[in-house]
matplotlib code that plots the C-alpha trace (Angstrom):
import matplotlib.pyplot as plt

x = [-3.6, -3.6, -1.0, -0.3, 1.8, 3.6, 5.0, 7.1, 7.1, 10.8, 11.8, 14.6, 12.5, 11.7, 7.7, 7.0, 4.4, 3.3, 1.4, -0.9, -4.0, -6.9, -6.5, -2.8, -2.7, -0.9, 2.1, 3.1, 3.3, 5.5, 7.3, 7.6, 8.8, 12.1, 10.0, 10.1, 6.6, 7.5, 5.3, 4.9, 2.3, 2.5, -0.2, -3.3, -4.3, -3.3, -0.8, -0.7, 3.0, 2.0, -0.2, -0.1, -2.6, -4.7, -4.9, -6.8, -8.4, -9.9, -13.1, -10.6, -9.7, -11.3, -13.7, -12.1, -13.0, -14.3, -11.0, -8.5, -10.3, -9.6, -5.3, -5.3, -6.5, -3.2, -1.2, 0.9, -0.8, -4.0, -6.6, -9.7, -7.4, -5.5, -5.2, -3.3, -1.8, -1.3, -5.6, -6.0, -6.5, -6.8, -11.0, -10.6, -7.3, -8.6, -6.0, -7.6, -7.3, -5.2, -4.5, -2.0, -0.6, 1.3, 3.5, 4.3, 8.1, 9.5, 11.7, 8.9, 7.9, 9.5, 9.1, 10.5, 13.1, 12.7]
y = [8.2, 9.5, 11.1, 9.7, 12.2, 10.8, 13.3, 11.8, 12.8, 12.1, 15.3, 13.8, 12.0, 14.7, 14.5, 12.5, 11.8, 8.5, 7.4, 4.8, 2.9, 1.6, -1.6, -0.6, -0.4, 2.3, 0.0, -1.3, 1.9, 3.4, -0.1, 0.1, 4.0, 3.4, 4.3, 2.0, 1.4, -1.3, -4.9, -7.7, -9.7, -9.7, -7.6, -9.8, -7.3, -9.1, -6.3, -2.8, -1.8, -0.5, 1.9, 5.6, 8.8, 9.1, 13.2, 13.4, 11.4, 8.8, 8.6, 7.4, 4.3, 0.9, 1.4, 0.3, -3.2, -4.2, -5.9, -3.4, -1.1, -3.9, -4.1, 0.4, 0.1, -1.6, 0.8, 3.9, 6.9, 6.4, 8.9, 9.4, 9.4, 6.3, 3.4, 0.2, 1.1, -2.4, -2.3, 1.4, 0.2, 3.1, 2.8, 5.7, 6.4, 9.7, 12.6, 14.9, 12.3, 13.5, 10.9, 12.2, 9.7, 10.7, 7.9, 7.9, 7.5, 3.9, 4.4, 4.0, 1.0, -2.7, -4.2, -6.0, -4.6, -4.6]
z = [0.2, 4.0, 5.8, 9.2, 11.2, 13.6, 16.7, 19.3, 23.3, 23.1, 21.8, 20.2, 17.4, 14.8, 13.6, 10.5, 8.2, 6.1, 3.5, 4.0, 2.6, 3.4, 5.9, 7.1, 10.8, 12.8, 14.1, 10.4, 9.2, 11.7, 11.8, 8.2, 8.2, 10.3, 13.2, 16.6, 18.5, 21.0, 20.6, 22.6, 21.6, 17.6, 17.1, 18.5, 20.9, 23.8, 25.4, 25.7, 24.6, 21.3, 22.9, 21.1, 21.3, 18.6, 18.5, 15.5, 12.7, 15.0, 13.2, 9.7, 12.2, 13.2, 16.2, 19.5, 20.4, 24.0, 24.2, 23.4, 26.0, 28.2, 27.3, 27.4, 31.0, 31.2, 29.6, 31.2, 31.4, 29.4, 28.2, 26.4, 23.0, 23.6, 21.4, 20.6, 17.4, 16.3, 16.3, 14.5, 11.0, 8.1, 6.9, 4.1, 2.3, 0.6, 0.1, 2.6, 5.6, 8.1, 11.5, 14.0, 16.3, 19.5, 20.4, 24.2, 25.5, 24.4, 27.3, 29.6, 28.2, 28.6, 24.8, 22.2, 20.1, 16.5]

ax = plt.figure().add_subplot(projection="3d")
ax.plot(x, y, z, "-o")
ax.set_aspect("equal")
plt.show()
Protein backbone atom coordinates (compact mmCIF):
# COMPACT_ATOMS: atom_id res chain seq x y z
CA UNK A 1 0.00 0.00 0.00
CA UNK A 2 1.28 3.76 -0.05
CA UNK A 3 1.98 5.88 2.66
CA UNK A 4 0.40 9.37 2.58
CA UNK A 5 2.13 11.61 5.08
CA UNK A 6 0.17 14.18 6.09
CA UNK A 7 2.15 17.52 7.82
CA UNK A 8 0.05 20.26 9.00
CA UNK A 9 0.91 24.29 8.89
CA UNK A 10 -0.80 24.42 12.17
CA UNK A 11 1.89 23.31 14.22
CA UNK A 12 -0.36 21.98 16.67
CA UNK A 13 -1.39 18.94 14.39
CA UNK A 14 1.42 16.33 14.75
CA UNK A 15 2.43 14.73 11.05
CA UNK A 16 0.79 11.54 10.11
CA UNK A 17 0.99 8.90 7.73
CA UNK A 18 -1.80 6.53 5.94
CA UNK A 19 -2.29 3.70 4.08
CA UNK A 20 -4.07 3.91 1.02
CA UNK A 21 -4.90 2.04 -2.27
CA UNK A 22 -5.29 2.48 -5.53
CA UNK A 23 -8.50 4.93 -6.34
CA UNK A 24 -8.60 6.51 -2.70
CA UNK A 25 -8.58 10.25 -2.95
CA UNK A 26 -6.49 12.52 -0.67
CA UNK A 27 -9.61 14.00 1.36
CA UNK A 28 -11.18 10.42 2.24
CA UNK A 29 -8.12 9.38 3.55
CA UNK A 30 -7.37 12.18 5.84
CA UNK A 31 -11.28 12.25 6.45
CA UNK A 32 -11.18 8.75 7.19
CA UNK A 33 -7.77 9.01 9.53
CA UNK A 34 -9.41 11.45 12.19
CA UNK A 35 -7.89 14.17 10.19
CA UNK A 36 -10.18 17.40 9.25
CA UNK A 37 -9.77 18.95 5.50
CA UNK A 38 -12.58 21.35 5.23
CA UNK A 39 -15.34 20.56 2.14
CA UNK A 40 -17.93 22.37 0.66
CA UNK A 41 -19.01 21.08 -2.28
CA UNK A 42 -19.07 17.14 -1.63
CA UNK A 43 -16.18 16.41 -3.52
CA UNK A 44 -17.39 17.40 -7.28
CA UNK A 45 -14.71 19.80 -7.74
CA UNK A 46 -16.75 22.69 -7.62
CA UNK A 47 -14.89 24.68 -4.58
CA UNK A 48 -11.60 25.16 -3.50
CA UNK A 49 -11.70 24.49 0.46
CA UNK A 50 -10.20 21.16 0.25
CA UNK A 51 -7.23 22.58 -1.25
CA UNK A 52 -3.73 21.02 0.08
CA UNK A 53 0.07 21.07 -1.31
CA UNK A 54 1.08 18.15 -2.90
CA UNK A 55 5.02 18.24 -1.86
CA UNK A 56 5.78 15.01 -3.28
CA UNK A 57 4.46 11.99 -4.99
CA UNK A 58 2.34 14.08 -7.49
CA UNK A 59 3.22 11.93 -10.37
CA UNK A 60 1.30 8.68 -7.95
CA UNK A 61 -1.90 11.07 -8.35
CA UNK A 62 -4.68 11.78 -11.02
CA UNK A 63 -3.56 14.52 -13.43
CA UNK A 64 -5.07 17.90 -12.66
CA UNK A 65 -8.14 18.59 -14.60
CA UNK A 66 -8.79 21.99 -16.56
CA UNK A 67 -11.40 22.45 -14.05
CA UNK A 68 -9.80 21.95 -10.79
CA UNK A 69 -7.05 24.51 -12.14
CA UNK A 70 -9.92 26.60 -12.47
CA UNK A 71 -11.41 26.14 -8.44
CA UNK A 72 -7.17 26.42 -7.08
CA UNK A 73 -7.15 29.89 -8.73
CA UNK A 74 -9.72 30.37 -6.09
CA UNK A 75 -8.00 29.08 -3.28
CA UNK A 76 -5.74 31.00 -0.61
CA UNK A 77 -2.40 31.21 -1.34
CA UNK A 78 -1.89 28.84 -4.29
CA UNK A 79 1.28 27.46 -5.81
CA UNK A 80 2.74 25.40 -8.42
CA UNK A 81 2.08 22.29 -5.81
CA UNK A 82 -1.43 22.93 -5.08
CA UNK A 83 -4.24 20.64 -5.43
CA UNK A 84 -7.92 19.86 -4.48
CA UNK A 85 -7.47 16.94 -2.41
CA UNK A 86 -10.97 15.77 -2.88
CA UNK A 87 -9.53 15.33 -6.87
CA UNK A 88 -5.87 13.64 -5.97
CA UNK A 89 -6.80 10.06 -6.37
CA UNK A 90 -3.94 7.27 -5.47
CA UNK A 91 -2.88 5.64 -9.45
CA UNK A 92 -0.25 3.04 -7.86
CA UNK A 93 -0.53 1.55 -4.32
CA UNK A 94 2.99 -0.11 -4.31
CA UNK A 95 4.99 -0.20 -0.90
CA UNK A 96 7.57 2.21 -2.07
CA UNK A 97 5.07 5.16 -2.94
CA UNK A 98 5.48 7.89 -0.88
CA UNK A 99 2.76 11.22 -1.30
CA UNK A 100 3.23 14.02 1.11
CA UNK A 101 0.38 16.35 1.47
CA UNK A 102 0.72 19.75 3.15
CA UNK A 103 -2.65 20.74 4.35
CA UNK A 104 -2.86 24.66 4.66
CA UNK A 105 -4.46 26.34 7.93
CA UNK A 106 -8.29 25.23 8.29
CA UNK A 107 -8.55 28.31 10.24
CA UNK A 108 -8.04 30.33 7.21
CA UNK A 109 -10.64 28.63 5.49
CA UNK A 110 -14.60 29.11 5.85
CA UNK A 111 -15.87 25.15 5.46
CA UNK A 112 -18.00 22.68 6.52
CA UNK A 113 -17.39 20.95 9.65
CA UNK A 114 -17.25 17.28 9.72
Amino acid sequence: MAIVRFKFEDKNIPTQEVKGMVGDNILDLAEDNGMHINSNCGMVCACSTCHVYIEKGEDFLTEISDKEEDFIDRALDPRIESRLSCQCNLLEDDDNVVIEVLVPDQSRIIGHEH
